[in-house]
C-alpha positions in Angstrom: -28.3 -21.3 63.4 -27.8 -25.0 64.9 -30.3 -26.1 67.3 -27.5 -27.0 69.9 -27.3 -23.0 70.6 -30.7 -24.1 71.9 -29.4 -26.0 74.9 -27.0 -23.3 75.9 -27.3 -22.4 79.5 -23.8 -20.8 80.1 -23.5 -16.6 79.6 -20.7 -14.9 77.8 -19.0 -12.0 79.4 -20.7 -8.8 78.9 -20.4 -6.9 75.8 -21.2 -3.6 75.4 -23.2 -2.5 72.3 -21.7 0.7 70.6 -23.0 4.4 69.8 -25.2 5.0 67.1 -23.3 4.9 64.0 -22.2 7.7 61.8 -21.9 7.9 58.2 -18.1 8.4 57.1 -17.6 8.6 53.1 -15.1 6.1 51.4 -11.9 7.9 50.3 -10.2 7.9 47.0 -7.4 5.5 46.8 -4.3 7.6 46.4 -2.4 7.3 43.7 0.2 4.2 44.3 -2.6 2.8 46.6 -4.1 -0.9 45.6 -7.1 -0.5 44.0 -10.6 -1.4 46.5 -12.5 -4.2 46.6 -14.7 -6.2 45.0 -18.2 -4.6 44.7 -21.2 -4.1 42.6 -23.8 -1.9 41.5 -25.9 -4.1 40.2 -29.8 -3.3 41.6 -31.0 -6.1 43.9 -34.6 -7.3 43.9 -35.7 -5.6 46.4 -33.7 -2.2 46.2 -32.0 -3.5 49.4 -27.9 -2.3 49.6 -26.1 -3.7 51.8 -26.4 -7.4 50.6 -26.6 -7.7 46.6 -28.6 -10.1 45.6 -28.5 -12.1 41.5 -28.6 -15.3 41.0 -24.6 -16.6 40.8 -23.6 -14.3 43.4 -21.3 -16.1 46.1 -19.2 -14.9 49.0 -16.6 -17.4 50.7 -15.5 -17.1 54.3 -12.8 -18.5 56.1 -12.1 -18.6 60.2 -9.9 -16.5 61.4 -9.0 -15.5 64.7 -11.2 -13.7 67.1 -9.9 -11.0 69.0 -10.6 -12.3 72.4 -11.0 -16.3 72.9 -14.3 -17.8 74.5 -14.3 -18.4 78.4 -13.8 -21.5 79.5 -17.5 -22.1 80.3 -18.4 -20.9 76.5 -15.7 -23.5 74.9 -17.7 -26.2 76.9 -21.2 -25.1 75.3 -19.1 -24.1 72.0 -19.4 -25.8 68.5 -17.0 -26.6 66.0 -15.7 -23.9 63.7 -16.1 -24.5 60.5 -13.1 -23.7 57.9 -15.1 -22.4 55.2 -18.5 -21.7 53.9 -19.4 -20.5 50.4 -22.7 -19.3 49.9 -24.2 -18.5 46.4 -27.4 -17.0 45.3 -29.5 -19.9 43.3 -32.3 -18.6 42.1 -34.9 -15.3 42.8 -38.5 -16.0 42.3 -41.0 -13.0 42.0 -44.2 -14.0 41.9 -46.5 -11.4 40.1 -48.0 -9.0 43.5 -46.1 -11.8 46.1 -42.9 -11.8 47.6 -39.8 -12.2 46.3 -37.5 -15.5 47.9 -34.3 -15.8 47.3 -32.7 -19.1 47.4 -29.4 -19.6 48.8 -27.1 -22.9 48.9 -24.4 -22.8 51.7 -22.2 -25.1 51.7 -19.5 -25.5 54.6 -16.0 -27.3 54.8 -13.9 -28.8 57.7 -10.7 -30.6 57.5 -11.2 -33.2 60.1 -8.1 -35.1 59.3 -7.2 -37.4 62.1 -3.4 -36.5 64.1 -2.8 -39.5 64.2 -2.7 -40.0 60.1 -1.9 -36.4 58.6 -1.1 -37.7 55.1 -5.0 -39.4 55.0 -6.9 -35.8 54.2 -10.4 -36.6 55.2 -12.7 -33.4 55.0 -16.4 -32.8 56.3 -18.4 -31.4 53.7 -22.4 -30.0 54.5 -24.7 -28.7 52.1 -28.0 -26.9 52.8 -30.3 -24.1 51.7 -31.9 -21.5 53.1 -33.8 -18.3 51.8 -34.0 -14.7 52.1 -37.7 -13.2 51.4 -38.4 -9.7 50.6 -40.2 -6.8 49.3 -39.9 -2.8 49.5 -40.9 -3.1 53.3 -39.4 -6.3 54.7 -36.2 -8.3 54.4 -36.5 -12.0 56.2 -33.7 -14.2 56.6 -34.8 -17.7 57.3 -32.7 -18.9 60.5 -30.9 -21.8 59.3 -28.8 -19.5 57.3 -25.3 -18.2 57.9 -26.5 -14.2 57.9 -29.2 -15.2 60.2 -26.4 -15.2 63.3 -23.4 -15.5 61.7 -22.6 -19.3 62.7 -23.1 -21.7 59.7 -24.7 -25.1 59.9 -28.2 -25.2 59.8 -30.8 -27.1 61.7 -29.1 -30.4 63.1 -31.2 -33.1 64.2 -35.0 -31.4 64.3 -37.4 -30.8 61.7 -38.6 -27.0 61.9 -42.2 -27.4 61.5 -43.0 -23.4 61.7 -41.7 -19.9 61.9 -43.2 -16.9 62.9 -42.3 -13.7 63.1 -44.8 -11.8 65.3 -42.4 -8.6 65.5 -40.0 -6.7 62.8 -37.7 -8.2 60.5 -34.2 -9.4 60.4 -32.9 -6.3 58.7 -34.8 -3.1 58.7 -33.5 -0.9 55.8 -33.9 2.8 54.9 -32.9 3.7 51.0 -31.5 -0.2 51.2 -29.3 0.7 54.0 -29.4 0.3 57.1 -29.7 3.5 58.6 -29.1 5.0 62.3 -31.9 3.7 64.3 -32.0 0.2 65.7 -34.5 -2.2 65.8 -36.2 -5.5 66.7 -37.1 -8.4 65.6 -39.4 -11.1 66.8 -38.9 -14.9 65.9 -40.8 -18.0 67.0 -39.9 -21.3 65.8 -42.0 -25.0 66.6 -39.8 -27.6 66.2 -39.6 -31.9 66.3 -36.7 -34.0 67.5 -35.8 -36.3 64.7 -35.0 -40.2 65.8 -32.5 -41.9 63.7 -34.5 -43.8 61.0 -33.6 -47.7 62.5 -35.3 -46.4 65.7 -39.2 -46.2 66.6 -38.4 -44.2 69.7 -41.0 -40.7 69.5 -38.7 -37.6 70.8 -39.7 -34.6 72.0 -40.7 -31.1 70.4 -41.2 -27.6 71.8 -40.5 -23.8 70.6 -38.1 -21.3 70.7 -38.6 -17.5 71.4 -36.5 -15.3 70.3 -35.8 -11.2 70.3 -32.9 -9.7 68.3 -32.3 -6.4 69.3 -30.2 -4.6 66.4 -27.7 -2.1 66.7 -25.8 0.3 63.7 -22.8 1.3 64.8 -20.0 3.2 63.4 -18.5 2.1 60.4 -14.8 0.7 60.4 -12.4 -0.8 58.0 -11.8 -4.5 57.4 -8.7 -5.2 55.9 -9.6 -8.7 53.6 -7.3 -10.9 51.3 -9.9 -9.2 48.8 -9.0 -5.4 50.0 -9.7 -3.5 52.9 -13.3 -2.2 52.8 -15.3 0.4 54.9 -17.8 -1.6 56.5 -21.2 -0.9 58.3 -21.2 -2.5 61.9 -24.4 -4.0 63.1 -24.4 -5.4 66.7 -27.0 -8.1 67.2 -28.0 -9.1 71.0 -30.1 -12.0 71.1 -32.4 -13.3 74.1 -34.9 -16.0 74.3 -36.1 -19.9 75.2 -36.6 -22.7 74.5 -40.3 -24.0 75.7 -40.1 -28.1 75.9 -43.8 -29.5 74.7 -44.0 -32.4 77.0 -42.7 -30.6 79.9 -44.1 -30.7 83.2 -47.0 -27.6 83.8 -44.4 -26.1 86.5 -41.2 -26.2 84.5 -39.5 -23.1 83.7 -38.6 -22.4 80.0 -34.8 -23.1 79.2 -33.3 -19.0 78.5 -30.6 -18.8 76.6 -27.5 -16.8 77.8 -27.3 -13.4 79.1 -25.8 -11.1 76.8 -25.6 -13.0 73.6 -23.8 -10.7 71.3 -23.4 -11.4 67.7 -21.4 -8.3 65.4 -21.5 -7.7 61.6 -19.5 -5.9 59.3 -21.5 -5.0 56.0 -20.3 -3.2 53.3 -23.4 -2.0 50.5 -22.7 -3.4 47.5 -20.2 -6.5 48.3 -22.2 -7.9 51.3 -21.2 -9.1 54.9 -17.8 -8.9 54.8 -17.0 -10.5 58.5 -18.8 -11.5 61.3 -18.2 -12.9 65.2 -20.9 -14.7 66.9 -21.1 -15.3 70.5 -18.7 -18.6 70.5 -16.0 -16.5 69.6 -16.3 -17.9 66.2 -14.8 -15.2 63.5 -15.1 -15.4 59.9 -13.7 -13.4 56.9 -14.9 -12.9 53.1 -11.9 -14.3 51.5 -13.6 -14.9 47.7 -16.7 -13.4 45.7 -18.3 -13.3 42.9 -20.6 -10.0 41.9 -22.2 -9.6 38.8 
């Protein structure tokens, strides 16, 4: 999750969050029909489902088109997509009666090749890691990370210097899935401006609040350069602030948009398969690898 969603102060257009989902059972392929997907059944380490987790594990995604563009007032608060991100499991640590943290490397891919000189590629490559911590009761998704929100990138231009979690987790599971009920979770984040290293100027620092209201929906099928799978949908709506430290007693925190809907599509045993977040930003598994 960048920082600049932060700053936003423009709403989407309302979206309404779906029905509680019901549980439809993946059908046989037919005889003639192209085998399914990609998926494993290889235990994760903490019995979750719905995203497997061992070490070489990697899902790629690639943009695609959403079904319904941004507003005009979103495309001015908007980020660049990104045209790919891999992401790929890099090590598990579990500490004797601890945690387990997973490690994750995500690396994202633009071609930012100038009009102007087509035949000169030039490509914008980042690479950063985030972590997934867990046990038989809780699975936390550290927000930097692309399944945080569904928008890759990670922190630009702060340091985080805390996170919190007063409330929930990011992903409540029953029997590793995700179940019918929704749920909440609480996330509070200190963070420091960063000054370019030539300058001595001191910038600010604050927090952010934020509650994630999740929603299971019914499932639906994807159709993937991989297959077309039978996903779980989770709707995620987000609200919160952003609380400036050095701001005056009488100032008002900063809330981010009304109706800040993000939607995933997660099928157990192969992993988020597509997401949208609230720029109207889609992305699509287009390569994994399960062991």
């Amino acid at each position: 999750m960048r920082f600049r969603v932060l700053v936003a102060v423009l709403a989407l257009p309302t979206l309404a969050l779906g029905a509680p989902k019901k549980h439809a059972p993946a059908a046989a392929p037919a005889a003639g029909e192209a085998p399914p997907p990609p998926t494993t059944k290889t235990p994760s380490p903490c019995g979750e489902k719905v995203l497997p987790l061992a070490v070489g594990n990697s899902w790629t995604y690639a943009m695609i088109p959403a079904p319904m563009p941004p507003d005009d007032q979103i495309k001015r608060i908007s980020p660049a997509e990104v045209d790919s991100i891999t992401i790929t499991v890099k090590s598990i640590d579990t500490p004797k009666g601890g945690d387990t943290t997973i490690t994750l490397e995500e690396k994202t891919s633009t071609d930012v090749t100038h009009e102007s000189d087509p035949k000169k590629k030039l490509i914008d490559e980042n690479t950063y890691t985030s972590t997934i911590v867990c046990n038989a009761k809780k699975f936390e998704i550290s927000p930097e990370s692309f399944f945080f929100a569904g928008e890759p990138g990670g922190f630009l231009g702060i340091t985080v210097d805390s996170i919190e979690r007063p409330k929930g987790g990011s992903w409540q599971l029953t029997n590793g899935d995700f179940g019918d009920k929704g749920w909440r979770e609480d996330v509070h984040l200190a963070w420091t401006r960063v000054a370019k290293p030539e300058s001595l100027a001191k910038l600010g620092s604050g927090k952010l609040e934020l509650e994630r209201q999740f929603t299971p929906e019914n499932p639906e099928p994807i159709s993937t350069k991989l297959g077309t799978y039978t996903a779980e949908k989770l709707a995620l709506m987000t609200t919160g602030r952003v609380i400036n430290t050095g701001a005056p007693p009488d100032a008002k925190p900063m809330e981010m948009p009304a109706n800040w809907v993000s939607t995933f599509w997660v099928t157990p045993g192969a992993g988020i398969v597509q997401t949208l977040n609230p720029y109207a930003h889609m992305y699509q598994l287009t390569q994994v690898t399960l062991k």
